[in-house]
C-alpha positions as CSV (number, residue, x, y, z in Angstrom):
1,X,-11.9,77.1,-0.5
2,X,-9.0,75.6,-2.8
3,X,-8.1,71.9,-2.2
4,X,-4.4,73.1,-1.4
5,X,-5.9,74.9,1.4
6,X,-8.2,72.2,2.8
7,X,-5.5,70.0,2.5
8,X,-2.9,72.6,4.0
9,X,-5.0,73.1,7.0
10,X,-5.7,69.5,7.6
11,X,-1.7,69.0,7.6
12,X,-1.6,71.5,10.6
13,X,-4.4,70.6,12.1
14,X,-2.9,66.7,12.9
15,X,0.2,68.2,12.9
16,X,0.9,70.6,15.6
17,X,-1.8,68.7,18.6
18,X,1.3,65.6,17.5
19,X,4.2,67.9,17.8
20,X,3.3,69.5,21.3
21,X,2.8,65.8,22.4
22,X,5.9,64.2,21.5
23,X,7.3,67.4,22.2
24,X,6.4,67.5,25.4
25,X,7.3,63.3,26.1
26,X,10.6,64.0,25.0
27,X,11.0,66.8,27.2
28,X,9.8,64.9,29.8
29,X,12.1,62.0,29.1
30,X,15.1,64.4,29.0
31,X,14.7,66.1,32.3
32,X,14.3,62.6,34.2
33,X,16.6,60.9,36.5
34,X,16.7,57.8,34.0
35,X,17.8,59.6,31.1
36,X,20.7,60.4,33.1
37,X,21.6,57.5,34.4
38,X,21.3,55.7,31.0
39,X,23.8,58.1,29.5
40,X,26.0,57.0,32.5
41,X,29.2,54.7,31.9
42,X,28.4,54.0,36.0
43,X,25.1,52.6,34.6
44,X,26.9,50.9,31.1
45,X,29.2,49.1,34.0
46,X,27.1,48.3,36.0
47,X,24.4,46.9,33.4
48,X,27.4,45.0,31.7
49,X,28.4,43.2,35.3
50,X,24.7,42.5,35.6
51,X,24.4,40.9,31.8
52,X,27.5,38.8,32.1
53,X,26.1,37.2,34.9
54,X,22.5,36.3,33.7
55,X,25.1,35.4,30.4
56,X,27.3,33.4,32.6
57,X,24.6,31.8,33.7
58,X,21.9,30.9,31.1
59,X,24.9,29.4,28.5
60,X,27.1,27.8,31.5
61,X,30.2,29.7,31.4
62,X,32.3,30.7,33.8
63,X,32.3,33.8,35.1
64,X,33.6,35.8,33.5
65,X,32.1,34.8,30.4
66,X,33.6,35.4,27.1
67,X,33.4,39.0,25.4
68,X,32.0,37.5,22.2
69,X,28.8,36.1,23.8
70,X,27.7,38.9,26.2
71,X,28.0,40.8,22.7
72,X,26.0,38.8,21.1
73,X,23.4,38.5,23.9
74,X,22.9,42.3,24.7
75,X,23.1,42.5,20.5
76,X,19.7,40.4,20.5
77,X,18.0,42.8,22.9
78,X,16.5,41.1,25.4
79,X,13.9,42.4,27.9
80,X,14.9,42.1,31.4
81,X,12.6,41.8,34.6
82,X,13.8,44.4,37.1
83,X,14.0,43.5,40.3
84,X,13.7,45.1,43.4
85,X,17.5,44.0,43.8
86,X,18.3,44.8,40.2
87,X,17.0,48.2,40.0
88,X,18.4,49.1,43.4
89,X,21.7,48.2,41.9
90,X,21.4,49.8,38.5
91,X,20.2,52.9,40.0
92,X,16.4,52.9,39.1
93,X,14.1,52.4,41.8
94,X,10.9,53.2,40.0
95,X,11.2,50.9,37.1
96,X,10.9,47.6,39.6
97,X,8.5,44.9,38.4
98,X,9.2,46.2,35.1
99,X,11.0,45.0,31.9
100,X,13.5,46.4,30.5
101,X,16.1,46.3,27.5
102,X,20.4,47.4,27.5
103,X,20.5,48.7,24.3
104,X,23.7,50.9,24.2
105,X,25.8,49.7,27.3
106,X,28.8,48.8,25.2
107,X,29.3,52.0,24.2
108,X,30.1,55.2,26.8
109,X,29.3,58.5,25.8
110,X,32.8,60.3,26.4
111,X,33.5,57.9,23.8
112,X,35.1,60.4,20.3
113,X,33.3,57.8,18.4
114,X,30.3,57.8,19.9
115,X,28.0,58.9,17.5
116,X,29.3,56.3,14.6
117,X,29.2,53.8,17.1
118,X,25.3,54.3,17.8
119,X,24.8,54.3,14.1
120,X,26.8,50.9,13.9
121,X,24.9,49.4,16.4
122,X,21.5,50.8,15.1
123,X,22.3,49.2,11.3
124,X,23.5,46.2,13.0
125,X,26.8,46.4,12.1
126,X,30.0,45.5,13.5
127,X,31.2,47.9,16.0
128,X,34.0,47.5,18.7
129,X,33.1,49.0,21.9
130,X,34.5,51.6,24.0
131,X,35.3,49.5,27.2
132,X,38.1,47.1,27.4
133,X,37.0,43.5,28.5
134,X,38.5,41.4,31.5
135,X,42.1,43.9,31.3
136,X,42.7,42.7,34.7
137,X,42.5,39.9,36.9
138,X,40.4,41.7,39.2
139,X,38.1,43.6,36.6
140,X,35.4,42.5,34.7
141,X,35.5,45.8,32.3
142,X,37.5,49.2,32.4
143,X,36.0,52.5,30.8
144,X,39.6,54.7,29.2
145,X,37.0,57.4,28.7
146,X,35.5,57.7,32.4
147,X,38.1,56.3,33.8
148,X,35.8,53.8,35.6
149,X,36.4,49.8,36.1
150,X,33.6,47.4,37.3
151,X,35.0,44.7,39.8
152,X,34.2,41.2,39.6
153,X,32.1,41.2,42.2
154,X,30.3,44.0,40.8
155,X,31.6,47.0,42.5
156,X,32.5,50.4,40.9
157,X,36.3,52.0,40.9
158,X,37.6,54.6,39.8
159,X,41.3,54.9,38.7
């Protein structure tokens, strides 16, 4: 047996048993309820209200607090403990007691420049994002897109 073939067969041999079980993960992860809702500007809203409170609250702002810093604090990532109330509000029952992370909720996925935003926001870079900030006395954030505003009492509308 040549080394090209020993080596060859050793490729596919680690190979496919890691491809049929990421493949399958990722299938998995596509056809469940929280991959939808994460897509969701209803869950981008809604996760938004939530972080400008904890923001509003951990820097002493009022509420609402500035766009600049809510930015900056869902920029840094930070793991969230879900809460019974928290993940009954955000749509996701079965990840209570957990933490979590709101990666992408500035950014809604009717958005045309989606797809450069995600890679802005994965490079770190400056991005502006899709929703428009306070546009109202009433709302804390309006989706043009989805056509969806989050109150400041953290109710949903659509208008």
């Amino acid at each position: 047996m040549s080394v090209r073939r020993a080596i060859g067969i050793g490729i596919l041999a680690f190979l496919l048993p890691f491809l049929w079980h990421t493949g399958r993960q990722w299938w998995e992860w596509i056809r469940s309820p929280e991959a939808e809702k994460e897509a969701s500007c209803e869950y981008n809203l809604k996760a938004l209200w939530l972080l400008s409170r904890k923001v509003s609250h951990l820097y002493r702002f009022p509420f609402p607090p500035p766009f600049k810093a809510v930015k900056a604090y869902v920029e840094k990532r930070p793991s969230i403990l879900m809460t019974r109330q928290i993940a009954e509000y955000l749509g996701l029952g079965k990840l209570k007691g957990a933490y979590w992370t709101f990666d992408a909720i500035l950014v809604c996925a009717k958005d045309p420049k989606y797809l450069l935003k995600m890679a802005q926001m994965a490079q770190d870079l400056d991005y502006h994002p899709s929703y428009q900030w306070h546009p109202d006395a009433k709302t804390l954030a309006y989706c043009p897109y989805c056509r969806l505003a989050v109150l400041m009492h953290g109710k949903l509308e659509k208008r």
